[in-house]
C-alpha positions in Angstrom: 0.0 0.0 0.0 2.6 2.5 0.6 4.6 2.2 -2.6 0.8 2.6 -4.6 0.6 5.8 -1.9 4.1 7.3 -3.0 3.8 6.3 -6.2 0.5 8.1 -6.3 1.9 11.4 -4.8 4.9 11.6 -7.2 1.8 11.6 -10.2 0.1 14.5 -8.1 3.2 16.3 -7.7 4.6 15.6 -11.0 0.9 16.7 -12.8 0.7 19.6 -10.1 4.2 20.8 -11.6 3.1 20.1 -15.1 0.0 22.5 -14.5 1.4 25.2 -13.0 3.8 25.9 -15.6 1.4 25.5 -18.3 -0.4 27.8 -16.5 2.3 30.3 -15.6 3.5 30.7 -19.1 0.4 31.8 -20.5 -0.7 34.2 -18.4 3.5 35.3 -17.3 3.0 39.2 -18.5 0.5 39.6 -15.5 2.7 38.8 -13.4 5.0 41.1 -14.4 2.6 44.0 -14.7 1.9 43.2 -10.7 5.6 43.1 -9.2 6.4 46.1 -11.2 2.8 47.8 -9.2 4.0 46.2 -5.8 7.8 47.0 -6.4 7.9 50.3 -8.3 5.5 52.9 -6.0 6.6 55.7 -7.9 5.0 54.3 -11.5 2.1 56.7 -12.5 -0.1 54.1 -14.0 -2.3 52.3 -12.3 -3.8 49.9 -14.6 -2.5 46.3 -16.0 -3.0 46.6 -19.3 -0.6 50.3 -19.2 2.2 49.0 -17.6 2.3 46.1 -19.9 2.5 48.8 -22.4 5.1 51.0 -21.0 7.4 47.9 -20.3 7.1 46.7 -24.0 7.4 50.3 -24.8 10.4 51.2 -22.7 12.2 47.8 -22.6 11.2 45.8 -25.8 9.0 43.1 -26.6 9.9 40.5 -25.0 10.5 42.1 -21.5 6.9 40.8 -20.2 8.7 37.1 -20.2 11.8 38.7 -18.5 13.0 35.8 -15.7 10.7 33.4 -17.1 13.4 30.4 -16.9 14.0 30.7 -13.1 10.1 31.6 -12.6 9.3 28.3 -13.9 12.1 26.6 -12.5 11.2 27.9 -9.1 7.5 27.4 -9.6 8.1 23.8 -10.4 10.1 22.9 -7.8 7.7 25.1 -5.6 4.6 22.8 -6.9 6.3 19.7 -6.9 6.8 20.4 -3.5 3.5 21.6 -2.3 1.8 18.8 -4.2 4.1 15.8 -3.0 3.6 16.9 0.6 -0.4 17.3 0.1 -1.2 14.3 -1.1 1.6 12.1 1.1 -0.3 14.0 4.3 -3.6 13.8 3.0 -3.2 9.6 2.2 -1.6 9.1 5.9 -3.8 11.4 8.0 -7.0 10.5 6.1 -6.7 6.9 5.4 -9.5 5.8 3.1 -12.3 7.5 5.3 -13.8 10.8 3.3 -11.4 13.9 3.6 -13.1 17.5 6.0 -12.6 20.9 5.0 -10.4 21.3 8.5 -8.6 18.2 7.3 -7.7 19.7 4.2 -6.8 23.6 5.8 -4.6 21.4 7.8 -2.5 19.7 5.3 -2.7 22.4 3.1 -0.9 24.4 5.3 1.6 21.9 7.0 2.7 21.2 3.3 2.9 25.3 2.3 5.3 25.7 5.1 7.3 22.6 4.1 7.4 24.4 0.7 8.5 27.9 1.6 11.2 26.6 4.0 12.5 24.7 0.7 12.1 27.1 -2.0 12.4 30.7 -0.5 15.7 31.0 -2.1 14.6 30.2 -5.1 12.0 33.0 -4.9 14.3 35.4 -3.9 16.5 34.8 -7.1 13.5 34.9 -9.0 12.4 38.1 -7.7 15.1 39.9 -8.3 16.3 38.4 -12.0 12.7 39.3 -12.6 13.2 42.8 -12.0 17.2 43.1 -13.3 17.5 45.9 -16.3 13.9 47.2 -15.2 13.8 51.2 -15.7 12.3 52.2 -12.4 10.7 55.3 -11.4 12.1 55.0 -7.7 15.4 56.0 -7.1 16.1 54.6 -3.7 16.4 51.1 -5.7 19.8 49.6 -6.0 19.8 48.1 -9.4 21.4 44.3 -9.4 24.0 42.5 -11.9 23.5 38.7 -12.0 24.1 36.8 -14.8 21.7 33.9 -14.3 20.5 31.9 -11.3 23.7 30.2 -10.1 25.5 33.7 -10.2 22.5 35.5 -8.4 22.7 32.6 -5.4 27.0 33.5 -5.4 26.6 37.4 -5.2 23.6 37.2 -3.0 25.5 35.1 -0.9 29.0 36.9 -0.9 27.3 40.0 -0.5 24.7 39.9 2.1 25.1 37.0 4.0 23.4 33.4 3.3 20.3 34.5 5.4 19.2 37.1 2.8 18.5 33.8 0.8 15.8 33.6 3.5 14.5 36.9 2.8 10.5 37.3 2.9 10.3 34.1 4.6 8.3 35.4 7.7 5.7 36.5 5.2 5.9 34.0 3.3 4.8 31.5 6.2 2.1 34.0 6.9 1.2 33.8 3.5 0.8 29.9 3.4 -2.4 30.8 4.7 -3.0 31.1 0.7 -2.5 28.0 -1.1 -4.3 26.5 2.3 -7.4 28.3 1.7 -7.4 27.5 -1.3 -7.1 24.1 -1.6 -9.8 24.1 1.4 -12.1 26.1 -1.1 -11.2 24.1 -4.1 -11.7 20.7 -2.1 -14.8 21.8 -0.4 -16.9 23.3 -3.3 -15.2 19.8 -5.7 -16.8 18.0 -2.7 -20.0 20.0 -2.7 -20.5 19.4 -6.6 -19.7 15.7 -6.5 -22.6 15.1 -4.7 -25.3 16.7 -6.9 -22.9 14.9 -10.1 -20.7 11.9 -10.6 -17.9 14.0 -12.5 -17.2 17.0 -12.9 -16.4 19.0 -16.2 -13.2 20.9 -17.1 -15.7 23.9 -16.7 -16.6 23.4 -13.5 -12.9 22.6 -12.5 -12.0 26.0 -13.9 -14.8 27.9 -12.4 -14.2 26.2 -9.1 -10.1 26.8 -9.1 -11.1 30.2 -10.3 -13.4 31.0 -7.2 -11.3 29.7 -4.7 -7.8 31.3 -6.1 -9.6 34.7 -6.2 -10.5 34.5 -2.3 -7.5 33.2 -1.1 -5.2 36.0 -3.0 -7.8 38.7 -1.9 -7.8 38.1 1.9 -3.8 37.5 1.7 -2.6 40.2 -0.7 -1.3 43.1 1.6 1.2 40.3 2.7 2.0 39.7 -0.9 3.0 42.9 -1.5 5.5 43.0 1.5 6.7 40.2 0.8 7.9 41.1 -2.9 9.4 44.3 -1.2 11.6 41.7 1.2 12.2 39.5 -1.6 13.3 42.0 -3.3 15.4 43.6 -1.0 16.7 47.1 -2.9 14.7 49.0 -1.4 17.2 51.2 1.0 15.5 50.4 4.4 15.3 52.3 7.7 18.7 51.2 9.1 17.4 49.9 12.1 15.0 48.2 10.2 17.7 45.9 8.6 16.6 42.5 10.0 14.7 41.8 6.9 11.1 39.7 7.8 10.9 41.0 11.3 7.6 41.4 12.4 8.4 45.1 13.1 9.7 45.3 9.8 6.2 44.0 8.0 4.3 46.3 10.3 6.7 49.1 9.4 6.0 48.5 5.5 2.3 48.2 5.8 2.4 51.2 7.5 4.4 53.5 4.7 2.3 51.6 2.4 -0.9 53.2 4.3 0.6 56.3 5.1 1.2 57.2 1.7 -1.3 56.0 -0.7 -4.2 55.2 2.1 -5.4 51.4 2.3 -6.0 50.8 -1.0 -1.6 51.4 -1.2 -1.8 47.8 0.6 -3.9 46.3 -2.8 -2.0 48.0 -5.5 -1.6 45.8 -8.1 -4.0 43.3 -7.1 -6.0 43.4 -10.3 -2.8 42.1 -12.3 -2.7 39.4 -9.3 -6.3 38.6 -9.2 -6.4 38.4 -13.5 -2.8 36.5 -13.4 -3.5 34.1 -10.5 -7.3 33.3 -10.8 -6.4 32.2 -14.9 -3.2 30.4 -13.7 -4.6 28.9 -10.7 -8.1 27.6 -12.7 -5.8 26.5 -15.7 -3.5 24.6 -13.2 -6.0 22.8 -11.7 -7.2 21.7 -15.3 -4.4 21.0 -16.4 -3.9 18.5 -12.7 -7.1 17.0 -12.6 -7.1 15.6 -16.2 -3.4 14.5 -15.8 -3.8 12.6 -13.3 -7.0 11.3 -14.2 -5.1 10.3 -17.7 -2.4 9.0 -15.6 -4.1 6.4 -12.8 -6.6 5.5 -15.9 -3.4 4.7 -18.2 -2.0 3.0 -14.8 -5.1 1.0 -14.1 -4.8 2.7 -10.7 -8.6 3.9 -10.2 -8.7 7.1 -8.4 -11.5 5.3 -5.8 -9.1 3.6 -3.6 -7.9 6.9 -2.1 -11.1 8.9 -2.0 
């Protein structure tokens, strides 16, 4: 029974993985647009659509997909991850006996931390490779030379300590809270369908990764936008606000954040983020579901055991 259980995580992981990057490549200029809106305060337009144009306009065409190796890279690492330790948790804790909606916040979240204790660095690279070259608007941002991911890891290292590696992380945690409530959403309303139908169609997959992606990013999205600040770390800080991912350092951002563009400052962006991650997210489950589906039917492995 365990090999069939391992055996059946590596599928979820490897199809969660397979998913996300689908999913991240399409819809990749939105999240550009957003970390430019979190990053850059000092940009004048406010809409998606007009800093797309500005950053084709300014940089070339191709700068929307700027960092899109080590995004992918990251994010499949970062999935691979997440899903691996989902499902492993889920089979053990749950057993054969039908999964709860605490049962699933509960993994969900156990398996987020595993994931951004593992892959913070990678996210910290990607962060600021993302944002190397870009003409900002704020000039208290040191502008970075990395050649590509293994260099980035060497200077960030040499330069600011191994720790800064770790930058964001305290967020981050915080922010595992997303993925959990999402995957409570996604499981609860799959859960709630499958009882008025036998199977569900890739519509209703969409609609439902859709939904519960666009509540999760919503109630978590001021700590996004911290978090990208930490990630990226050129911002020129307070000096005794150094320690990067304090709590007084969070509260310290949020506040600038409200002090200077009122509460909304803590959502600015968040319609790039809610049009990137509510596609990606719905596409990713899709893009899961049916592999995995076309995996254990291909495998002879029928789904029903585990549920």
């Amino acid at each position: 029974m365990a090999s069939v259980l391992s055996y059946e995580s590596l599928v979820h992981a490897v199809a969660g993985a397979v998913g996300s990057v689908t999913a991240m490549t399409v819809f990749f200029p939105l999240d550009t647009a957003r970390l430019r809106l979190q990053v850059d305060e000092k940009r004048k337009s406010k809409t998606t659509h007009m800093v797309l144009l500005e950053i084709i306009k300014e940089e070339g065409l191709l700068a929307p997909y700027r960092g899109w190796f080590p995004v992918i890279s990251s994010l499949c690492c970062s999935n691979f991850v997440y899903f691996y330790t989902f499902n492993s948790l889920k089979a053990v804790w749950v057993k054969g006996q039908r999964s709860t909606t605490g049962k699933d916040l509960v993994v969900g979240f156990v398996a987020g931390v595993v994931n951004v204790l593992l892959t913070t660095p990678l996210w910290v690279v990607n962060t600021r490779l993302k944002l190397q070259g870009a003409k900002f608007r704020n000039e208290d941002i040191v502008p970075t030379n990395y050649k590509g991911i293994i260099d980035a890891f060497h200077q960030i290292i040499r330069d600011e300590g191994i720790s800064a590696l770790w930058n964001g992380t305290f967020p981050s945690l915080l922010l595992v809270f997303n993925p959990a409530i999402q995957f409570m959403f996604y499981e609860g309303l799959k859960r709630q369908l499958l009882k008025k139908r036998m199977k569900l169609s890739s519509l209703d997959v969409f609609i439902i990764g859709a939904v519960a992606k666009a509540i999760a990013t919503t109630l978590t999205y001021p700590m996004q936008t911290v978090q990208s600040i930490l990630r990226f770390g050129r911002h020129r800080l307070n000096p005794e606000n150094r320690t990067l991912g304090s709590l007084r350092n969070i509260l310290y951002l949020l506040h600038q954040r409200v002090r200077r563009f009122g509460i909304l400052g803590l959502y600015k962006g968040l319609e790039a983020k809610l049009l990137q991650t509510v596609l990606t997210a719905a596409l990713m489950f899709l893009v899961y579901e049916k592999l995995t589906a076309a995996t254990f039917t291909v495998m002879g492995l029928k789904r029903a055991h585990t549920h």
